[in-house]
mmCIF file of the N, C-alpha and C atoms, coordinates in Angstrom:
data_MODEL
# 
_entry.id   MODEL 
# 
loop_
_atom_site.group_PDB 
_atom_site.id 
_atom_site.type_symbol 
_atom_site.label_atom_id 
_atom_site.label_alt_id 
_atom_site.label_comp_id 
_atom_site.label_asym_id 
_atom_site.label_entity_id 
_atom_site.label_seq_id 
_atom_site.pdbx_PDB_ins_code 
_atom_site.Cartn_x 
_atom_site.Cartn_y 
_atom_site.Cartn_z 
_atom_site.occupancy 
_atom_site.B_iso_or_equiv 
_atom_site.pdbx_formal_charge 
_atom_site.auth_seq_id 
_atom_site.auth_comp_id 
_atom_site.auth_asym_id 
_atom_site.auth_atom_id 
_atom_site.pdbx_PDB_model_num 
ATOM 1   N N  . UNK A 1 1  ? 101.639 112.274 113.266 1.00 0.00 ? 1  UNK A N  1 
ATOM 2   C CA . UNK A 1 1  ? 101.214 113.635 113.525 1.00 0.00 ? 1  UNK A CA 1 
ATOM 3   C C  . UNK A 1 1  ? 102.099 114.216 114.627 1.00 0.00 ? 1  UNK A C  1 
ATOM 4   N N  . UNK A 1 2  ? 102.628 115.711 114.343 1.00 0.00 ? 2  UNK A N  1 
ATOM 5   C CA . UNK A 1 2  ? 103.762 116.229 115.253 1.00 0.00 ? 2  UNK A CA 1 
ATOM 6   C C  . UNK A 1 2  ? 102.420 117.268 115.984 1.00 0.00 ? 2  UNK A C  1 
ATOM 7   N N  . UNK A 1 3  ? 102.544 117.439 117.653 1.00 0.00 ? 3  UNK A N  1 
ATOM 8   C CA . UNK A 1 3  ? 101.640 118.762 118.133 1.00 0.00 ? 3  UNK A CA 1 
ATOM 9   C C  . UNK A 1 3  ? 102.854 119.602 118.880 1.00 0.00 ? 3  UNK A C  1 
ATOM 10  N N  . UNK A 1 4  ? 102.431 121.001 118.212 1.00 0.00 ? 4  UNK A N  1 
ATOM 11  C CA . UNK A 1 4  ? 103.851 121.487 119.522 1.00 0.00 ? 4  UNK A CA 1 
ATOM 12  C C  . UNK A 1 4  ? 103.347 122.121 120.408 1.00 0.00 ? 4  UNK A C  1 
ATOM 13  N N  . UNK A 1 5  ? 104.436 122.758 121.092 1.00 0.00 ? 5  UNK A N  1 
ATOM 14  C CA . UNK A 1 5  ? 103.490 122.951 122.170 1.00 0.00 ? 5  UNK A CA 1 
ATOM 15  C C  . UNK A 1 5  ? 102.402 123.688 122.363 1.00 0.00 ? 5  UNK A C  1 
ATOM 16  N N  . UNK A 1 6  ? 102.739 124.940 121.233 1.00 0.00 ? 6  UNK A N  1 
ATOM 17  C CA . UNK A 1 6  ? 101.965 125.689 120.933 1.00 0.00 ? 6  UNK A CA 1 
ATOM 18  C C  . UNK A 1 6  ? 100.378 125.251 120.418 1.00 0.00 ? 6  UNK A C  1 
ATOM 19  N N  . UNK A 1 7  ? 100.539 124.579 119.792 1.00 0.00 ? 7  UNK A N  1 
ATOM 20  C CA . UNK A 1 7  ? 99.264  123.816 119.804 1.00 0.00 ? 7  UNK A CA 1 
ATOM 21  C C  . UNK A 1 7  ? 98.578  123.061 121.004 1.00 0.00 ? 7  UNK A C  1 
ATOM 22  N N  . UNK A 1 8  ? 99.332  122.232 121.519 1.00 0.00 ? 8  UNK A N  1 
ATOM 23  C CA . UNK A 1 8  ? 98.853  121.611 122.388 1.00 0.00 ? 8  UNK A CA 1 
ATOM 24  C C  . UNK A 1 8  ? 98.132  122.737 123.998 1.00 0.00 ? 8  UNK A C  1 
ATOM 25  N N  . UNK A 1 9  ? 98.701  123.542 123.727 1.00 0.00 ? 9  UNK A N  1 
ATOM 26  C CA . UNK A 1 9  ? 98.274  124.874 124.364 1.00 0.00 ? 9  UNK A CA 1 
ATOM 27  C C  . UNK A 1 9  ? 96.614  125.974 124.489 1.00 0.00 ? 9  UNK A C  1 
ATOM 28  N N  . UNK A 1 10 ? 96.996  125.567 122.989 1.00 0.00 ? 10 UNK A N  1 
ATOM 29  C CA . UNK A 1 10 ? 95.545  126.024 122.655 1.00 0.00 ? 10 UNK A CA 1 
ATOM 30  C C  . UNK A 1 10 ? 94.307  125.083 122.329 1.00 0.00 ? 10 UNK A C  1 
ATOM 31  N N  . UNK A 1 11 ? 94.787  123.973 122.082 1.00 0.00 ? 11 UNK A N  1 
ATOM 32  C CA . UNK A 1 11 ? 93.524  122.966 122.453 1.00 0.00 ? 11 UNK A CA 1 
ATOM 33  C C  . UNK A 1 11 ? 93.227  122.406 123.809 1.00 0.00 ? 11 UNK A C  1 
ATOM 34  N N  . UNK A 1 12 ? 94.492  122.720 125.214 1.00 0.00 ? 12 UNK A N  1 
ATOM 35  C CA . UNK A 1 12 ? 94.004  122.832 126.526 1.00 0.00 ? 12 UNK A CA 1 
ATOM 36  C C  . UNK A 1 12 ? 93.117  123.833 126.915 1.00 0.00 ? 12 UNK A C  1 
ATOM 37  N N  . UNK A 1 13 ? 93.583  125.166 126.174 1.00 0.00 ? 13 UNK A N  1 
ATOM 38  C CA . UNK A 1 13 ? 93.041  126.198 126.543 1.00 0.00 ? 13 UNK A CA 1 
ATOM 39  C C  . UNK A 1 13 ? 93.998  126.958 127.723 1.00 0.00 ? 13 UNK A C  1 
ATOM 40  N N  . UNK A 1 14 ? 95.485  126.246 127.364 1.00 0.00 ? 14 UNK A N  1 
ATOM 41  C CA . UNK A 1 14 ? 96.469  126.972 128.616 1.00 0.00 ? 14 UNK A CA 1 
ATOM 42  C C  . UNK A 1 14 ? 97.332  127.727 127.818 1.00 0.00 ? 14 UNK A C  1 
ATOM 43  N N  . UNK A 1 15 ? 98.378  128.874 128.878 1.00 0.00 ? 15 UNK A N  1 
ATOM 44  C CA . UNK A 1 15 ? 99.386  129.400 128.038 1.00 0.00 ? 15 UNK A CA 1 
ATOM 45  C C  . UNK A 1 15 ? 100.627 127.872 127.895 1.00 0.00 ? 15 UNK A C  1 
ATOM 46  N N  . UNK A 1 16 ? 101.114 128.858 126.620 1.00 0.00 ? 16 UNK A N  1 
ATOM 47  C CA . UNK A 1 16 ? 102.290 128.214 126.634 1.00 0.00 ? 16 UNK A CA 1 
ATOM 48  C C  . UNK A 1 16 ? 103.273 128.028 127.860 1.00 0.00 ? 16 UNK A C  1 
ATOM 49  N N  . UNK A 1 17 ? 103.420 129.030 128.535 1.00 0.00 ? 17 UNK A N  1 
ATOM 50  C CA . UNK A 1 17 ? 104.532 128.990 129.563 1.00 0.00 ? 17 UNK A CA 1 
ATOM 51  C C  . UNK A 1 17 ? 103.896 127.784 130.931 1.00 0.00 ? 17 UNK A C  1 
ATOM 52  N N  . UNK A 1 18 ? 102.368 128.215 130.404 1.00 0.00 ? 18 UNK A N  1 
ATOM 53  C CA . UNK A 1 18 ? 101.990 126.843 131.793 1.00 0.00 ? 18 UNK A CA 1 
ATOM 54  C C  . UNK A 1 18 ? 102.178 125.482 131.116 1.00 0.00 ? 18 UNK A C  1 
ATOM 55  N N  . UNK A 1 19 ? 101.908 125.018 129.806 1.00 0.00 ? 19 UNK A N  1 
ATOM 56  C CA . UNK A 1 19 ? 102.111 124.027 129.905 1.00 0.00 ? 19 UNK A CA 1 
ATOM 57  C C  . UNK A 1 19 ? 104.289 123.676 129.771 1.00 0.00 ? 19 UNK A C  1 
ATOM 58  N N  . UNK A 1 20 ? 104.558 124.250 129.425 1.00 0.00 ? 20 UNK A N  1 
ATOM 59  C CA . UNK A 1 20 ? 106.363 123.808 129.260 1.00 0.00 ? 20 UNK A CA 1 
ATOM 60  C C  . UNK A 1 20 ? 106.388 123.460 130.688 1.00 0.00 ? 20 UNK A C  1 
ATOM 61  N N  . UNK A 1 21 ? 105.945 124.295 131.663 1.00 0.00 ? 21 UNK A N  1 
ATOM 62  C CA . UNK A 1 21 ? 106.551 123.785 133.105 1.00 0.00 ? 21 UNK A CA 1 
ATOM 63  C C  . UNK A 1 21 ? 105.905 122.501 133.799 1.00 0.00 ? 21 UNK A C  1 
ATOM 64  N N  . UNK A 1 22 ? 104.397 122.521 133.060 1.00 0.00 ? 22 UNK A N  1 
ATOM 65  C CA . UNK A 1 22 ? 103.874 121.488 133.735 1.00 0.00 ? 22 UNK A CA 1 
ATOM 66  C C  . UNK A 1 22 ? 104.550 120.277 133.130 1.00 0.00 ? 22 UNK A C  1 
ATOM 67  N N  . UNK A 1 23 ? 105.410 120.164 131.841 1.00 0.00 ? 23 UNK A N  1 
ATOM 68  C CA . UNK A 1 23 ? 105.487 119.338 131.312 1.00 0.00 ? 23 UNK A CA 1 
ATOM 69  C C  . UNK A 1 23 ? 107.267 118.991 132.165 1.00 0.00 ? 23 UNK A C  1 
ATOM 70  N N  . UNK A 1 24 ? 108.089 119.999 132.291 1.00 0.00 ? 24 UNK A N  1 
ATOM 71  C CA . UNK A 1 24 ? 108.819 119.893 133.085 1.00 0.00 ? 24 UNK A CA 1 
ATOM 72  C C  . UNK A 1 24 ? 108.738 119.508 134.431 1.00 0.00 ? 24 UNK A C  1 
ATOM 73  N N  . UNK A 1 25 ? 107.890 119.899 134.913 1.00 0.00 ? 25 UNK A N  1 
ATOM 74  C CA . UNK A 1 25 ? 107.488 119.186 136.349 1.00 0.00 ? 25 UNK A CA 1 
ATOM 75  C C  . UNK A 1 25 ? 106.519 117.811 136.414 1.00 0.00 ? 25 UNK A C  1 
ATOM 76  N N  . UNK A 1 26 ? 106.793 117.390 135.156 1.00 0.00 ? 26 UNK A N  1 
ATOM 77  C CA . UNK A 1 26 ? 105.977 115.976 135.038 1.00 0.00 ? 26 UNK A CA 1 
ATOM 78  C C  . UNK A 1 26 ? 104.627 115.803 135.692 1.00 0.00 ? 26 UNK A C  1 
ATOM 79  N N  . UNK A 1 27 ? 103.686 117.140 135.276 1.00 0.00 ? 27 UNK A N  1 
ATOM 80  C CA . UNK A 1 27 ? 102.722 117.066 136.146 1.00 0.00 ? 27 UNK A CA 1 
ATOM 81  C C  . UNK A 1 27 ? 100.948 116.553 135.052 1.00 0.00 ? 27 UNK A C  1 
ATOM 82  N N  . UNK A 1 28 ? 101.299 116.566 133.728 1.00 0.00 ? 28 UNK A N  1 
ATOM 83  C CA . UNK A 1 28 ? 101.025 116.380 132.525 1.00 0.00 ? 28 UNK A CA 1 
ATOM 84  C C  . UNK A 1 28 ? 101.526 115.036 132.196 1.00 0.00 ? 28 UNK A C  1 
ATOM 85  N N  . UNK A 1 29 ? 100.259 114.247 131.743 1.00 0.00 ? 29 UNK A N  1 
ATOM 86  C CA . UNK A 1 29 ? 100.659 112.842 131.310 1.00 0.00 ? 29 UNK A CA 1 
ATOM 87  C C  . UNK A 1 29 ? 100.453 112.775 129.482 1.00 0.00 ? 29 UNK A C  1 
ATOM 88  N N  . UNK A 1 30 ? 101.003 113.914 129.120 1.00 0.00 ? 30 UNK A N  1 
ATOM 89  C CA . UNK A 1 30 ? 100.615 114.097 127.599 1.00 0.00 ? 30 UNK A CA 1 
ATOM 90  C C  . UNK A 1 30 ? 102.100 114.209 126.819 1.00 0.00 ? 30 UNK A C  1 
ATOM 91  N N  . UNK A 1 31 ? 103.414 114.216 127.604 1.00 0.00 ? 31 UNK A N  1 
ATOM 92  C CA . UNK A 1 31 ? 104.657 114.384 126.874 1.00 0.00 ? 31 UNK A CA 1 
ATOM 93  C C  . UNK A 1 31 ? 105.383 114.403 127.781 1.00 0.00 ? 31 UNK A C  1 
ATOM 94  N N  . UNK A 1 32 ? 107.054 114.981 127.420 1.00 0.00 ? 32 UNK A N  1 
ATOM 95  C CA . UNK A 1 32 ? 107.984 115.189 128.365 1.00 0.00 ? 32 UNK A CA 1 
ATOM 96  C C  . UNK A 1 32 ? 109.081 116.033 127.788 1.00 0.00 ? 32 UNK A C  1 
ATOM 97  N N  . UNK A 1 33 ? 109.694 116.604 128.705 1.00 0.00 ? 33 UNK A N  1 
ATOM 98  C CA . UNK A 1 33 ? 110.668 117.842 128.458 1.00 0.00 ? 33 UNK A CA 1 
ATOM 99  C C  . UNK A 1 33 ? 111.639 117.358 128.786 1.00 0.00 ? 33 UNK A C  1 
ATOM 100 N N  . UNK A 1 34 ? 112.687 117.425 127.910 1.00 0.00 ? 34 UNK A N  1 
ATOM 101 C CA . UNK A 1 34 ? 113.830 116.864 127.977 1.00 0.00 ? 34 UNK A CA 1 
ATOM 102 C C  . UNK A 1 34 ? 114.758 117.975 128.046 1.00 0.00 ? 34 UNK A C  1 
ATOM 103 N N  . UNK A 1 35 ? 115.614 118.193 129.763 1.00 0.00 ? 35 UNK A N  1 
ATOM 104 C CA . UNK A 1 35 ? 117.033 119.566 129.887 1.00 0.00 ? 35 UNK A CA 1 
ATOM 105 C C  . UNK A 1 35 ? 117.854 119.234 128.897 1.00 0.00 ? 35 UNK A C  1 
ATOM 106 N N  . UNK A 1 36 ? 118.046 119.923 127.842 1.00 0.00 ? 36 UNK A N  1 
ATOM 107 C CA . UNK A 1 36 ? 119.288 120.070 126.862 1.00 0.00 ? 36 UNK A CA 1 
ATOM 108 C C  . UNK A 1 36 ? 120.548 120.239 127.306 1.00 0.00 ? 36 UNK A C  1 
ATOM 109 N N  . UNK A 1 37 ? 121.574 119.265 127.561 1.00 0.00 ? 37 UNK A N  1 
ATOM 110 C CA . UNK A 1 37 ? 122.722 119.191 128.208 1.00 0.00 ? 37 UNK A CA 1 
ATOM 111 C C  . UNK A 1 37 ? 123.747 120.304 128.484 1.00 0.00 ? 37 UNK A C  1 
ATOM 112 N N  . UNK A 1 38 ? 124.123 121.144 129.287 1.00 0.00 ? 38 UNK A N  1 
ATOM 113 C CA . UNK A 1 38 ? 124.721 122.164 129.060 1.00 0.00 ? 38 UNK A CA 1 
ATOM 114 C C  . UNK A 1 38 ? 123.963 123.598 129.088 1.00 0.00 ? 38 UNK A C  1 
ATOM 115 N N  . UNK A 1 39 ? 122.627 122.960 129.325 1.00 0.00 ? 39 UNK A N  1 
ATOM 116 C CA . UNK A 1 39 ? 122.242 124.636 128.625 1.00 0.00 ? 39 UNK A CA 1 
ATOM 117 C C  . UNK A 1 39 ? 120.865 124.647 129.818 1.00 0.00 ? 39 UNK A C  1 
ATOM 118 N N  . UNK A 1 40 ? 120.268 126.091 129.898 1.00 0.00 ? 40 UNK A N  1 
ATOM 119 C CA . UNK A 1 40 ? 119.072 125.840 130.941 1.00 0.00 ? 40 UNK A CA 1 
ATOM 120 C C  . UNK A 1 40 ? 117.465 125.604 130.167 1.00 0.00 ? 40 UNK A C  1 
ATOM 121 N N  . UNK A 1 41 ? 117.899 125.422 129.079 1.00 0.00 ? 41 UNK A N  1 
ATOM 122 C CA . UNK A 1 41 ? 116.551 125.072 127.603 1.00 0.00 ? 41 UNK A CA 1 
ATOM 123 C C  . UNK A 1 41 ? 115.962 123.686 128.118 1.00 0.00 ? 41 UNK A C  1 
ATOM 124 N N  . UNK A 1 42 ? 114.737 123.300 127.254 1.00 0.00 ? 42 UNK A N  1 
ATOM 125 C CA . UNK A 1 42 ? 114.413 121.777 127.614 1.00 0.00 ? 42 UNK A CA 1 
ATOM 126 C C  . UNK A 1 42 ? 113.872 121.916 125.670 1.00 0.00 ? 42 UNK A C  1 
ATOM 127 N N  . UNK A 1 43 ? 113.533 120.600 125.624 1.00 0.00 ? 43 UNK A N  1 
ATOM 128 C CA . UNK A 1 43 ? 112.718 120.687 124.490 1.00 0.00 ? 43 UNK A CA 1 
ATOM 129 C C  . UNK A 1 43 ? 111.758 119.707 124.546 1.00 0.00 ? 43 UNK A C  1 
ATOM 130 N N  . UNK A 1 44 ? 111.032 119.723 124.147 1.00 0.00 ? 44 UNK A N  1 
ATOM 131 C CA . UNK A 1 44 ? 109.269 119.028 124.827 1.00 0.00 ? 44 UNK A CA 1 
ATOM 132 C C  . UNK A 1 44 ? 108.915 118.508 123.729 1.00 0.00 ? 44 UNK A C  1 
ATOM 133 N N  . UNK A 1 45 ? 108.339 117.106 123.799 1.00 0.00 ? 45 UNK A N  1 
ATOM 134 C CA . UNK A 1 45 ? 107.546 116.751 123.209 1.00 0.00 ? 45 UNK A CA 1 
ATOM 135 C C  . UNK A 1 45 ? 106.424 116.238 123.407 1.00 0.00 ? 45 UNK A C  1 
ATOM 136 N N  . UNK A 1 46 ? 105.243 116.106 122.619 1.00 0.00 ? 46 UNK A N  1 
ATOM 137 C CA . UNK A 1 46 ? 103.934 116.311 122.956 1.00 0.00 ? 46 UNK A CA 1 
ATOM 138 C C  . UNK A 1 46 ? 103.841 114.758 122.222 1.00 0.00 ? 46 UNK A C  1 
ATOM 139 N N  . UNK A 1 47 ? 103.329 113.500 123.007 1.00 0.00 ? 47 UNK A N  1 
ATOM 140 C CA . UNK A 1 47 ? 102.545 112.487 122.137 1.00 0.00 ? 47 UNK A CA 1 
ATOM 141 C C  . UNK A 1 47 ? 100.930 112.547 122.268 1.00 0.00 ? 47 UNK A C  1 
ATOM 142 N N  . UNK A 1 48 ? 100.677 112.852 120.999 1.00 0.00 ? 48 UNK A N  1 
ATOM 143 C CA . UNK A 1 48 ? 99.491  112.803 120.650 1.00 0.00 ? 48 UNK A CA 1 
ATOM 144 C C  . UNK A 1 48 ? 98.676  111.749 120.932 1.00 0.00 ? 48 UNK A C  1 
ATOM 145 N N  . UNK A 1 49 ? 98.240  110.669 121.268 1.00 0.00 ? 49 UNK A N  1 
ATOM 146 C CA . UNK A 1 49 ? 98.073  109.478 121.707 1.00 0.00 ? 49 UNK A CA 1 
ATOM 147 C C  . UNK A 1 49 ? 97.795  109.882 123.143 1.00 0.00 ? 49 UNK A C  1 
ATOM 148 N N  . UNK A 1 50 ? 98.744  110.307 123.671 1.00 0.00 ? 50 UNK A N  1 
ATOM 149 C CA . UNK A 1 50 ? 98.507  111.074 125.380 1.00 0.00 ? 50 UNK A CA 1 
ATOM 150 C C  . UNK A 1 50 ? 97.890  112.167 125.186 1.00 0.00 ? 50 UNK A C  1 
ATOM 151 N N  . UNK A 1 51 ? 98.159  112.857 124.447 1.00 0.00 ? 51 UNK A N  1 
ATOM 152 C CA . UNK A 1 51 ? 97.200  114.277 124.232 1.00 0.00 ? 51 UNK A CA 1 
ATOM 153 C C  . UNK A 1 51 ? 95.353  114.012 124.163 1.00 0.00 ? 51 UNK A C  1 
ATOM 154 N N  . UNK A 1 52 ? 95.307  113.414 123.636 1.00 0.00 ? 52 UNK A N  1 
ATOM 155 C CA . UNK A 1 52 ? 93.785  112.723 123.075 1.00 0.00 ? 52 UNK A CA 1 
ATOM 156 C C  . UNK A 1 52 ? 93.633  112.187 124.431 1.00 0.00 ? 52 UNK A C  1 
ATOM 157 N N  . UNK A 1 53 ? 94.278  111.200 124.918 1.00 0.00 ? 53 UNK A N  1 
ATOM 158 C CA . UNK A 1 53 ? 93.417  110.317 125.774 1.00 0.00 ? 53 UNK A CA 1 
ATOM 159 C C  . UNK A 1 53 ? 93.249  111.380 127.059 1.00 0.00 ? 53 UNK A C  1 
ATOM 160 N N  . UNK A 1 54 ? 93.950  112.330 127.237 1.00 0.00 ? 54 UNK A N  1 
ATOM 161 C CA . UNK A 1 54 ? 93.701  113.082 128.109 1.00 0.00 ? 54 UNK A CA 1 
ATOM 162 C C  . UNK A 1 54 ? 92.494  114.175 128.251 1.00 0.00 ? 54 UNK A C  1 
ATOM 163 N N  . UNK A 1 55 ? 92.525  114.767 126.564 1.00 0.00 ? 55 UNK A N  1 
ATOM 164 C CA . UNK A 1 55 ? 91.155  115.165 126.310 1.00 0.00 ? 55 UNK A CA 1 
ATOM 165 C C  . UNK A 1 55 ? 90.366  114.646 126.310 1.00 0.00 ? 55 UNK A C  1 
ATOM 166 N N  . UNK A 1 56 ? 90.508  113.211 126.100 1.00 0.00 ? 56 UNK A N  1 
ATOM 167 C CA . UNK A 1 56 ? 89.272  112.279 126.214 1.00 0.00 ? 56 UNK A CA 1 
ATOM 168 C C  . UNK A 1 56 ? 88.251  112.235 124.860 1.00 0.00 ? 56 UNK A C  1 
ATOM 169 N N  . UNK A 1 57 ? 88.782  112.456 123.769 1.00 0.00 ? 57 UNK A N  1 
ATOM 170 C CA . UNK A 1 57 ? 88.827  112.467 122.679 1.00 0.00 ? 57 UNK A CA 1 
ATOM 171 C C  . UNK A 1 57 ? 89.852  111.272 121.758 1.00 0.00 ? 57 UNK A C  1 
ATOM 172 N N  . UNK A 1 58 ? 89.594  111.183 120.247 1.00 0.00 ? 58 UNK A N  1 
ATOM 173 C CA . UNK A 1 58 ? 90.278  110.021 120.015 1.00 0.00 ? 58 UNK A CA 1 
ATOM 174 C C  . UNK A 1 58 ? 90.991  111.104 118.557 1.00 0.00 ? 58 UNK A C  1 
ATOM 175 N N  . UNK A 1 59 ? 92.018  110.210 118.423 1.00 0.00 ? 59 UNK A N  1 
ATOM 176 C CA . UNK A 1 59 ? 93.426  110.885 117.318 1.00 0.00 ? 59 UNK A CA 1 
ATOM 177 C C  . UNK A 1 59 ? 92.537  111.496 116.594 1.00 0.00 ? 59 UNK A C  1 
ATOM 178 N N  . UNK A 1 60 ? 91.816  110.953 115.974 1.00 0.00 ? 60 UNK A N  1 
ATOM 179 C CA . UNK A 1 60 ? 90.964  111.524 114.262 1.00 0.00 ? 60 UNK A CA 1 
ATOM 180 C C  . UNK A 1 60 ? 90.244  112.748 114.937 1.00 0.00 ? 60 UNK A C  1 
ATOM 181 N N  . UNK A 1 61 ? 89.701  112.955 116.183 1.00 0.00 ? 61 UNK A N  1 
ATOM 182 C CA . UNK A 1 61 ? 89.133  114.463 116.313 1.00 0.00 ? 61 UNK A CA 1 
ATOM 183 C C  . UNK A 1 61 ? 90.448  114.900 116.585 1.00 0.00 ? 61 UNK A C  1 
ATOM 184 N N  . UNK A 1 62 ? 91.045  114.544 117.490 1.00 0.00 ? 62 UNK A N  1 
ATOM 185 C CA . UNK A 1 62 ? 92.443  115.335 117.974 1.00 0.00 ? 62 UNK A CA 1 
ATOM 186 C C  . UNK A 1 62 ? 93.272  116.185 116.769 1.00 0.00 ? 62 UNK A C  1 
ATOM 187 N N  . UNK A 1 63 ? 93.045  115.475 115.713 1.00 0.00 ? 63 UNK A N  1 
ATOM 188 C CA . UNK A 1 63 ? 93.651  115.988 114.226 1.00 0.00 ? 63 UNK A CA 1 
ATOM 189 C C  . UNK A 1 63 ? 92.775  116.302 114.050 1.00 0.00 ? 63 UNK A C  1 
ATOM 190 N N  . UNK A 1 64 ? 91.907  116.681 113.394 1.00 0.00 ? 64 UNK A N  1 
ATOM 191 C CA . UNK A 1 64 ? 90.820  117.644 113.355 1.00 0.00 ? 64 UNK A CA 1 
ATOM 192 C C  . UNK A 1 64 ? 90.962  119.107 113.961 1.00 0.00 ? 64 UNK A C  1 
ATOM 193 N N  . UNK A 1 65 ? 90.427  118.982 115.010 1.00 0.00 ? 65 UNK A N  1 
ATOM 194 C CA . UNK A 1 65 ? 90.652  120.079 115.949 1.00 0.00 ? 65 UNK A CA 1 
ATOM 195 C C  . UNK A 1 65 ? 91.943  120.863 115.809 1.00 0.00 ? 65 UNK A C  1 
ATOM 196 N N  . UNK A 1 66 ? 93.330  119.895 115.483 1.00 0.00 ? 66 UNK A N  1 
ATOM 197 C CA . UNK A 1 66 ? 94.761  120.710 115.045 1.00 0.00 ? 66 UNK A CA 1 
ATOM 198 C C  . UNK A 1 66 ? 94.412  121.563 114.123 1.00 0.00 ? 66 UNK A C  1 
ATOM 199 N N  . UNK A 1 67 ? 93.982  120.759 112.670 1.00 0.00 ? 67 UNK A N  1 
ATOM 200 C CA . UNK A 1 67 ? 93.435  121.781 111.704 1.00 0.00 ? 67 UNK A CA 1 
ATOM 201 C C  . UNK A 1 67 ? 92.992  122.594 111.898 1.00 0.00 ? 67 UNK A C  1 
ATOM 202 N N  . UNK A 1 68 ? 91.772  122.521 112.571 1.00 0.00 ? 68 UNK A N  1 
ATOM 203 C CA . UNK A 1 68 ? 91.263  123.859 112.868 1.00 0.00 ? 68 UNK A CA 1 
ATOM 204 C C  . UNK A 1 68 ? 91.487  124.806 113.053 1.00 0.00 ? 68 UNK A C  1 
ATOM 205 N N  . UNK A 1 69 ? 92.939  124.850 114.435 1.00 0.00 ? 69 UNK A N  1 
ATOM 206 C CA . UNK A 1 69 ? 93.657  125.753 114.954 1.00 0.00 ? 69 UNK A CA 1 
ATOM 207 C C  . UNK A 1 69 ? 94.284  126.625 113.977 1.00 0.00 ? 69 UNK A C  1 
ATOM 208 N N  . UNK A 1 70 ? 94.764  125.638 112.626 1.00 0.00 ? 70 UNK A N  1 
ATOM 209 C CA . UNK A 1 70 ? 95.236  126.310 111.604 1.00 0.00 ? 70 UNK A CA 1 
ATOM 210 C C  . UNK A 1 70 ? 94.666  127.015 110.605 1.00 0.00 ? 70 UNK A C  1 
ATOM 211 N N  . UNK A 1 71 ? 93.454  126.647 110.516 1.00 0.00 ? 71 UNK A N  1 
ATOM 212 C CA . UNK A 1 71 ? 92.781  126.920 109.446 1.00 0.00 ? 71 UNK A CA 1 
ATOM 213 C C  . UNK A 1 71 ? 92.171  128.801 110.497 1.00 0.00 ? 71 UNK A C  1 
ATOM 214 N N  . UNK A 1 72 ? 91.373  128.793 111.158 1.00 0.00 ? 72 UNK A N  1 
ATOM 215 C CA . UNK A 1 72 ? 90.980  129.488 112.205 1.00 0.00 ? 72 UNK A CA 1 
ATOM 216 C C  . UNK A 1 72 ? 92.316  131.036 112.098 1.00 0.00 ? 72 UNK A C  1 
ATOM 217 N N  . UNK A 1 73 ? 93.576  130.129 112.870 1.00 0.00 ? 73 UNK A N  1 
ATOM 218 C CA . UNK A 1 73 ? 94.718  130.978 113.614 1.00 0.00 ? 73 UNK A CA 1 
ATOM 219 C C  . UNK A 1 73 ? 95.475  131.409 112.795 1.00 0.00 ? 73 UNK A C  1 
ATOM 220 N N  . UNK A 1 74 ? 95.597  130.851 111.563 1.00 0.00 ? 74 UNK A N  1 
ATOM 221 C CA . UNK A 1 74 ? 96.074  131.020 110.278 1.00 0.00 ? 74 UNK A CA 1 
ATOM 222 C C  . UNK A 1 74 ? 98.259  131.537 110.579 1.00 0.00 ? 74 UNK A C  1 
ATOM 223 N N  . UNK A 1 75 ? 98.035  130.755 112.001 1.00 0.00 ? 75 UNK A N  1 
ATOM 224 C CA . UNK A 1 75 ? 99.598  130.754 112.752 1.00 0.00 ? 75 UNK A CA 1 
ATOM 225 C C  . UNK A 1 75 ? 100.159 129.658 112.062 1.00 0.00 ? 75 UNK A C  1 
ATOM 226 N N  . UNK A 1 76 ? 101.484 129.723 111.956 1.00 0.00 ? 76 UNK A N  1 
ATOM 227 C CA . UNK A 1 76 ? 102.350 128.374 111.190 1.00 0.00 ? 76 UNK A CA 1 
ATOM 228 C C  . UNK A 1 76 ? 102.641 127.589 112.432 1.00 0.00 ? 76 UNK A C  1 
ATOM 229 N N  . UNK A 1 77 ? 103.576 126.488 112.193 1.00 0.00 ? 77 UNK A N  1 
ATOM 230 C CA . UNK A 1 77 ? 104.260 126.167 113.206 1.00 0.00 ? 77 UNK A CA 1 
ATOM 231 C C  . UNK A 1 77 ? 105.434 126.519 114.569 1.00 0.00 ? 77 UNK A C  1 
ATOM 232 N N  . UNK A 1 78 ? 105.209 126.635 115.536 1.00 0.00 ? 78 UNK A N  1 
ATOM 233 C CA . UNK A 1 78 ? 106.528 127.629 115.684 1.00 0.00 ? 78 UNK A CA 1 
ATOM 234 C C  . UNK A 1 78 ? 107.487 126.458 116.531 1.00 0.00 ? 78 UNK A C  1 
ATOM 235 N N  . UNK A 1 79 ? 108.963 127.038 116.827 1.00 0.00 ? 79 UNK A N  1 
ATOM 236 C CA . UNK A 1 79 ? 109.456 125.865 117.140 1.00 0.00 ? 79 UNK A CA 1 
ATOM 237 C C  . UNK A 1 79 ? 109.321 125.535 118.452 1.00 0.00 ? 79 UNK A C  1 
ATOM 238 N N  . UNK A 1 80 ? 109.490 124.525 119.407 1.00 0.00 ? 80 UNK A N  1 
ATOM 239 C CA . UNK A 1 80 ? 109.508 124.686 120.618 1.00 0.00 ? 80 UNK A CA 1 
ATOM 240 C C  . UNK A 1 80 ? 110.300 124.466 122.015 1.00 0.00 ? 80 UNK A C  1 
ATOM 241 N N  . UNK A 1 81 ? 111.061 125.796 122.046 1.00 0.00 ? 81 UNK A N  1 
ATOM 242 C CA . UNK A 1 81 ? 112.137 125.372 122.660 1.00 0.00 ? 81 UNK A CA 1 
ATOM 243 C C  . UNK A 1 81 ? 112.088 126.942 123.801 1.00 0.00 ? 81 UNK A C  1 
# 
């Protein structure tokens, strides 16, 4: 299961722009942002496994709840960079 950030956003209940930085400032134990060489971009990834245990929830609701977002937000994926 892929979460981006955008998702992972809205099942914190944060903006996007707070979590990219928290994830850049390693202040979030749910992924990590990796500076794209050359450039001032990062690109983040979210492990789900950390996502859950942080909600304190387990994968099978954690996926669940993704659905939802989709089914609900009827938003696609967007990319995250």
């Amino acid at each position: 299961m892929r979460i981006t950030v955008m998702e992972a956003s809205d099942l914190l209940d944060v903006s996007p722009d707070f979590l990219r930085i928290a994830l850049q400032q390693e202040k979030l134990p749910i992924g990590i942002a990796i500076k794209i060489r050359g450039s001032t971009r990062f690109k983040y990834f979210i492990n789900p496994a950390d996502l859950a245990k942080y909600m304190h929830i387990s994968l099978k609701e954690l996926e669940k709840r993704k659905e939802r977002l989709h089914r609900f937000d009827g938003r696609s994926a967007q990319l995250d960079m």
